[in-house]
C-alpha positions in Angstrom: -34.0 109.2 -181.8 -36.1 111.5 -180.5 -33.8 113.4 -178.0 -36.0 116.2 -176.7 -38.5 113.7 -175.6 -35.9 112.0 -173.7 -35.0 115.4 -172.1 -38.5 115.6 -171.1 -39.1 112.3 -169.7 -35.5 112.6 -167.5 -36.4 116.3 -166.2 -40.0 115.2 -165.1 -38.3 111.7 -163.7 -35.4 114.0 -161.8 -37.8 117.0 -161.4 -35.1 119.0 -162.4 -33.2 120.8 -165.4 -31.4 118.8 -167.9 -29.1 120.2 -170.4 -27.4 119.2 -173.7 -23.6 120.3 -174.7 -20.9 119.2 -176.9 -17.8 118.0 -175.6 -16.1 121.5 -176.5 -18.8 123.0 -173.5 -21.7 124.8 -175.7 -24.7 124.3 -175.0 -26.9 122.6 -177.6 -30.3 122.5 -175.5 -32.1 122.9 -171.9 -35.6 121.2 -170.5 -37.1 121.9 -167.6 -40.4 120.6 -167.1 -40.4 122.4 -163.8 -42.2 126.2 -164.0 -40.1 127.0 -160.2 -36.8 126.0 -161.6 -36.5 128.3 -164.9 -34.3 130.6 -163.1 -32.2 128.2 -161.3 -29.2 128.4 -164.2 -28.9 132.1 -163.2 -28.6 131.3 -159.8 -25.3 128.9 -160.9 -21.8 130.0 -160.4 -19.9 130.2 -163.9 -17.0 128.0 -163.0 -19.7 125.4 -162.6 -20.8 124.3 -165.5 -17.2 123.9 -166.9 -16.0 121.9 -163.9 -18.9 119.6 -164.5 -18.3 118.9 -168.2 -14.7 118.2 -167.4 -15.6 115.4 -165.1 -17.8 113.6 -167.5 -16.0 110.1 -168.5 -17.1 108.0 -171.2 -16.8 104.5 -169.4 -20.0 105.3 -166.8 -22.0 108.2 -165.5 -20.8 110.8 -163.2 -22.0 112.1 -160.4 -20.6 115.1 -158.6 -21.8 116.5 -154.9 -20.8 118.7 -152.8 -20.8 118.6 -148.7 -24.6 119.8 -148.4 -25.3 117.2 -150.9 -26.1 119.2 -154.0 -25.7 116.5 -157.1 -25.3 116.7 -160.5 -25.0 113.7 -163.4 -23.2 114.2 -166.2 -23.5 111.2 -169.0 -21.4 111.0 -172.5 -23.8 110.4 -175.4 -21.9 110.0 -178.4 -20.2 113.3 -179.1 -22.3 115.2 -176.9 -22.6 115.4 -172.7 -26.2 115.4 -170.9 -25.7 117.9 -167.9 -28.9 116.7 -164.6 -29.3 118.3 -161.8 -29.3 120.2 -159.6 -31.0 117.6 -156.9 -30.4 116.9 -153.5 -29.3 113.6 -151.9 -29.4 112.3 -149.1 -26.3 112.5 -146.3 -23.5 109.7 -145.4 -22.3 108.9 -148.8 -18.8 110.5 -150.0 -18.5 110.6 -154.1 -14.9 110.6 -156.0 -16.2 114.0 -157.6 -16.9 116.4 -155.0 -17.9 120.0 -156.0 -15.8 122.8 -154.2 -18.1 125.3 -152.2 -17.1 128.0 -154.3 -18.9 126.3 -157.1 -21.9 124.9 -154.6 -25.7 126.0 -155.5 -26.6 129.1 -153.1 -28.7 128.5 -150.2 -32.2 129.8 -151.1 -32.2 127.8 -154.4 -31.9 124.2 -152.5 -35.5 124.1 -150.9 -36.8 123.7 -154.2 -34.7 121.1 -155.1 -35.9 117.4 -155.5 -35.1 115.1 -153.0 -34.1 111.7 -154.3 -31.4 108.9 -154.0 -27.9 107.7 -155.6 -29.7 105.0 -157.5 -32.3 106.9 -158.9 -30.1 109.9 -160.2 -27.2 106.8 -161.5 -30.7 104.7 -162.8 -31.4 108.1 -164.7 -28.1 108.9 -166.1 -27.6 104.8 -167.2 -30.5 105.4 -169.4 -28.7 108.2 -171.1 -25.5 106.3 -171.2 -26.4 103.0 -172.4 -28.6 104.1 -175.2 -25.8 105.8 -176.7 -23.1 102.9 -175.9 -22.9 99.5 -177.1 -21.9 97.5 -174.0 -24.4 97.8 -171.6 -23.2 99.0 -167.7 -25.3 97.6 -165.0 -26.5 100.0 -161.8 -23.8 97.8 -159.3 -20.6 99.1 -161.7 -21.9 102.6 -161.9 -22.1 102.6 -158.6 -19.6 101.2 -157.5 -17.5 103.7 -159.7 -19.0 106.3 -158.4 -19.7 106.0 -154.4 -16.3 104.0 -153.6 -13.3 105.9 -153.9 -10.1 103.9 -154.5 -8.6 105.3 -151.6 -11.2 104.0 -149.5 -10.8 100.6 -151.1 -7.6 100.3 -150.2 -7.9 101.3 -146.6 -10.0 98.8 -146.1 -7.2 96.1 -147.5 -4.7 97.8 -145.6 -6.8 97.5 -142.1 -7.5 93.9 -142.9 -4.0 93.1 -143.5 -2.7 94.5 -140.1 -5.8 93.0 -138.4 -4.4 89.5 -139.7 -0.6 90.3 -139.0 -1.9 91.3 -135.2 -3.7 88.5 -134.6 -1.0 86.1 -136.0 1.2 87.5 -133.5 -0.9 87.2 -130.3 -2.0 84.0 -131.6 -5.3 85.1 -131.5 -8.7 83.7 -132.9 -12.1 84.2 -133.8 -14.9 82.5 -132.6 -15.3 79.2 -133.9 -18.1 79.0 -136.9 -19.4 75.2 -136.1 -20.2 77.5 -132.3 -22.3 79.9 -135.1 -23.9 77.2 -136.4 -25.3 75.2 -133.6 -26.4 78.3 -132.4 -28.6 79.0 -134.8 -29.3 75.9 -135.6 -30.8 76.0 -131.9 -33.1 79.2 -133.1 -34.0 77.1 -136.7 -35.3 73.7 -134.4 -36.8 75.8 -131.7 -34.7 73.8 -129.5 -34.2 76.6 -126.1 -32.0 74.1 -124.3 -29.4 73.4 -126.9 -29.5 77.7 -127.6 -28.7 78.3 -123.5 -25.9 74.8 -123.7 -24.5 77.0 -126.9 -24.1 80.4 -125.2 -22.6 78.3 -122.3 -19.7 76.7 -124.2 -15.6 77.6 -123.8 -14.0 77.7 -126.8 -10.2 78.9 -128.0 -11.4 82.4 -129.8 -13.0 85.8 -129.0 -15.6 87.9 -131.0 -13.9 90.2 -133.6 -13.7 93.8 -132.7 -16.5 95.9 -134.5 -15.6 99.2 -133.4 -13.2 100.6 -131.4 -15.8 102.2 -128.9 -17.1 99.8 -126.4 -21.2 100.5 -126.8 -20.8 100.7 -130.6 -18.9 97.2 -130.4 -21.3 95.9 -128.3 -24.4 97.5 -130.3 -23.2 96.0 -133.5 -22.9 93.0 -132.0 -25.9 92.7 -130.8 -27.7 94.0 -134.3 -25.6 90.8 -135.9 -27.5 89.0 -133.3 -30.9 90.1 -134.1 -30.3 89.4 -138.0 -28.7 86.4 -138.0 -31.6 85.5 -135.5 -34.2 86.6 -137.4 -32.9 84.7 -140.4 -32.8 81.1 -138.6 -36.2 81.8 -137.1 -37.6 82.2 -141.0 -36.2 79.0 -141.7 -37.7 77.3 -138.6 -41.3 78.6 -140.1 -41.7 82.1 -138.4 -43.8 84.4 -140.8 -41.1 87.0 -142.2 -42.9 89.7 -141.3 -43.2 88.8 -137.3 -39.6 88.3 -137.9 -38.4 91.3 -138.9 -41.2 93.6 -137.4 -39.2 92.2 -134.3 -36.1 92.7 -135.6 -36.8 96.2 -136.0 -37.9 96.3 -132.3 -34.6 94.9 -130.8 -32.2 96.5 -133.0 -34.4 100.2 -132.4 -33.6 99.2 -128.5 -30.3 98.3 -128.8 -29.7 101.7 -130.4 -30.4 103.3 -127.7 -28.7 101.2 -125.0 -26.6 103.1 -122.9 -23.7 100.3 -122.0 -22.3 97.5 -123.7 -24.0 95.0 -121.3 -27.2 96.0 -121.8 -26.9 95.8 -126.1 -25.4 92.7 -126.0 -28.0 91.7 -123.9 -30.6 92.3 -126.1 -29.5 90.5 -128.6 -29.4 87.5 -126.6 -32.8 88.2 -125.5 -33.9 88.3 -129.4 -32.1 84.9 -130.2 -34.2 84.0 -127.3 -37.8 85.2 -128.3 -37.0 83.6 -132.0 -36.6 80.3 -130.3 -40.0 80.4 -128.3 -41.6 81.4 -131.2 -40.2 78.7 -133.3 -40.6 76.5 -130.4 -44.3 77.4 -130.4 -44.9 76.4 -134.0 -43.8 72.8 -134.1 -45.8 72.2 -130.8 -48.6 73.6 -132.5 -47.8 71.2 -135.9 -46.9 68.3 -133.7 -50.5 68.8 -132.1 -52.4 68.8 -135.0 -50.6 65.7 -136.5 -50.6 64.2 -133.5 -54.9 63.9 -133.6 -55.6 61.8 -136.5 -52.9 59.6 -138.6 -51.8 61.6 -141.2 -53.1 61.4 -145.0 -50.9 62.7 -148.0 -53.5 64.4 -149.4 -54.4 66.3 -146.2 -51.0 67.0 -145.2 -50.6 68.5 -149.1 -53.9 70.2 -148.4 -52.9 72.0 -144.7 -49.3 72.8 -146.4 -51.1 74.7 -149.2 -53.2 76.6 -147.0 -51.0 77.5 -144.4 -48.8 79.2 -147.9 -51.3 81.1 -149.3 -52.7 82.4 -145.9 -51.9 86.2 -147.2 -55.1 87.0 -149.2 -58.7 85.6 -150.2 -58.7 81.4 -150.3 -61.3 79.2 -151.0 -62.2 75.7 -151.4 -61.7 75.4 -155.1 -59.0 77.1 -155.0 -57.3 74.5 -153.0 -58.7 71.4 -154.8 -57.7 72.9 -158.4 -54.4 72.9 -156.7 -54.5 69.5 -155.5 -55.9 68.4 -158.8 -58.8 67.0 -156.9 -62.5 67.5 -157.1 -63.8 70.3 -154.5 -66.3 68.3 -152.9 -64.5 64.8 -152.5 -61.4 66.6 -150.6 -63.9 68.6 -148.4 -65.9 64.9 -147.3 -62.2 63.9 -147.2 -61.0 66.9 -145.0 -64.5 66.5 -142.6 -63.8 63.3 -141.6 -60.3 63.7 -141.2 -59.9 66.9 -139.1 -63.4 67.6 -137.6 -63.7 70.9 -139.6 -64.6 72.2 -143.0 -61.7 73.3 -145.2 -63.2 77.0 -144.6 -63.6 76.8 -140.8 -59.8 75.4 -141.5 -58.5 78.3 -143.6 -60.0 81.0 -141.0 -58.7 79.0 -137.8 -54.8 79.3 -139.3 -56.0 83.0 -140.5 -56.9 84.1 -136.6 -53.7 82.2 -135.7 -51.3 84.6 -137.7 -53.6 87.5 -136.8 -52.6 87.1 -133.2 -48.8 87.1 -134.0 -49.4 89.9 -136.0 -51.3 91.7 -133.3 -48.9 90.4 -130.8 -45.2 91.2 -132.6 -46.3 93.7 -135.5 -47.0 97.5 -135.2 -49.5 96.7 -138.5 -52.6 98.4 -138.1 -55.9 96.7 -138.0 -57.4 97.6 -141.4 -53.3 96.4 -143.0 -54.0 93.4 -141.1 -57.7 92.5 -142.8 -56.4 93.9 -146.2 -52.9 91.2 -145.6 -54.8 88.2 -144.8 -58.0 88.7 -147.6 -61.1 89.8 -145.4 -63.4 92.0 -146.6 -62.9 94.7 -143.8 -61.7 95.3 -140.8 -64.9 95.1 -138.9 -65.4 91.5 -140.3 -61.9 90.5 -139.3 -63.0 91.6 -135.6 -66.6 89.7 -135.9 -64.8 87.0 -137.1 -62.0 87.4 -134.6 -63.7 88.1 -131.8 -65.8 85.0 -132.3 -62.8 83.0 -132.1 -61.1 84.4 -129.4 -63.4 86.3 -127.0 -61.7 89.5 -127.3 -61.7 92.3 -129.8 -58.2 92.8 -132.3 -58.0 95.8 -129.4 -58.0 94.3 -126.9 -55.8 91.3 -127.4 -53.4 93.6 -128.7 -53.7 95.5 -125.7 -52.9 92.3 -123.8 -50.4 90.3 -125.9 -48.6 92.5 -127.7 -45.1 93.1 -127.5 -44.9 96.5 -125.6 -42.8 98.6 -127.7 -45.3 98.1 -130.7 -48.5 98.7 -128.6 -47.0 102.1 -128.0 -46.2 103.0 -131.6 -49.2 101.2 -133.8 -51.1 104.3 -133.4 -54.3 102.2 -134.7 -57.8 103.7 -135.3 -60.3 102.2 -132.5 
């Protein structure tokens, strides 16, 4: 194996030094692809490097970071050690090998450090380990083994266990699921009558506590509410994208909600909106069935189209699908639904424009690119012709506020 070449390829992947030792702590070889970073060893305390090595383990990568997030990998191959780092990760995540200040990189060296996540420092360092081990150790172990320390782990079973034993003793109960599931069942069928008779109901049960400050409670709440939401409206046909460019909306205010009432409101008022907008879409289906008796070969031809809405779609395309010949399916089409097969394909097009204009912060050009035109001047001919208005305009009035404010489009 060609080991200075896969020194190379990990120091210009990390953007940082990698080094090469025996398990005894010399040093066999360094690469560092990086010209700014030649001097960066100098710049490293001398109980580092040993404190490193020591933590290396043969059963899965290392990593080691200290409270400014400074990382290092180490990874056993065979009888030697490969040494990465210094990089610099991002916040919030406590490691089982923490490096002690004394041994932390000094301040001026971490600007030049590269930024980059866990998994792409532990992806890195599995290369290393599972070329040189015969059982193969996926990204989930390592990081599990790395980014979970036991103590943790058993904090959570000891919480979960007193949670239990406290509510066996008050007797008391969660919410009941089946209430869950006609709930959003309600969302999935569009049905905004059986959503309000679901909110309304009394049941034996309370919502479990998910934090022990009042806003944060009722701010997660709330955020389980908007995904859950979001979810059932995907199922019920809304476009995932409208569903979770809005999920991103609600759960953005919710974050910023400044009393219990007001978050959990919210996420009412998302389960809400889903509804409608599920709501919306079978009236719309129901309509267009509704005009002409339905034929099995039109049905199969409007269900194709309305799933391969997101780029360029022709005529063929659809009858190769249908393994029927182009010209005999658009007669067929005509004389069933009034249109051509093209007027068809760019009717449903405008359609999902105007929820994307309407519940997306997606820019106009992203919009054309999305859905297959050939610019975004032809998608506002085109839309324009269809609606009277320019992708501006109707933006400007349909679109849900808090993404008319941010889109930031060009004009």
């Amino acid at each position: 194996m060609n080991i200075t070449y896969l020194m190379q390829y990990l120091s210009r992947q990390l953007h940082t030094i990698v080094r090469r030792y025996t398990r005894q702590g010399e040093l066999l070889e360094t690469v560092c692809e990086r010209v700014d970073l030649t001097a960066q060893p100098e710049s490293e305390s001398a109980e580092l490097l040993p404190f490193l090595l020591q933590t290396a383990e043969d059963a899965c990568p290392v990593l080691s970071a200290d409270d400014h997030s400074i990382a290092y990998a180490t990874a056993v191959a065979g009888a030697e050690i490969f040494l990465m780092g210094p990089v610099l990760l991002p916040g919030g995540t406590r490691y089982k090998h923490r490096l002690p200040e004394t041994l932390s990189v000094p301040e001026e060296q971490r600007l030049l450090l590269y930024h980059c996540t866990p998994y792409v420092l532990l992806k890195e360092s599995l290369l290393v380990h599972n070329l040189f081990h015969n059982s193969i150790l996926s990204l989930n172990q390592a990081s599990e083994l790395n980014c979970l320390e036991q103590a943790e782990a058993s904090e959570v079973q000891k919480n979960f266990t007193d949670i239990v034993f406290r509510n066996q003793e008050a007797s008391s109960r969660h919410n009941p699921y089946d209430q869950e599931i006609r709930e959003l069942s309600s969302i999935e069928n569009g049905d905004v009558a059986q959503l309000t008779k679901s909110w309304e109901e009394d049941y034996i049960g309370r919502v479990g506590t998910l934090a022990k400050d009042p806003l944060r409670h009722c701010q997660n709440l709330g955020i389980v509410l908007v995904t859950l939401g979001a979810r059932a409206a995907i199922r019920g046909g809304v476009i995932p994208d409208i569903a979770f460019s809005l999920s991103d909306s609600y759960i953005n205010q919710i974050e910023e909600a400044k009393n219990p009432e007001a978050a959990f409101s919210l996420g009412r008022k998302a389960e809400y909106q889903y509804t409608v907008l599920v709501k919306e879409l079978k009236e719309q289906r129901e309509a267009r069935s509704s005009e002409h008796p339905p034929d099995s070969r039109i049905s199969r031809c409007k269900d194709y189209i309305c799933s391969h809405l997101h780029g360029k779609l022709s005529t063929s395309d659809v009858a190769k699908e249908l393994y029927m010949n182009a010209s005999y399916l658009s007669d067929l089409f005509k004389k069933e639904e009034g249109i051509t097969i093209s007027e068809y394909i760019l009717q449903e097009k405008i359609r999902l424009v105007k929820n994307m204009l309407t519940y997306s912060r997606y820019s106009y050009s992203a919009i054309a690119n999305y859905l297959g035109f050939t610019s975004q001047s032809y998608l506002g001919k085109r839309f324009k012709q269809a609606t009277g208005l320019t992708l501006h305009q109707y933006r400007e009035k349909y679109g849900v506020k808090e993404f008319t404010e941010k889109s930031g489009e060009a004009r």
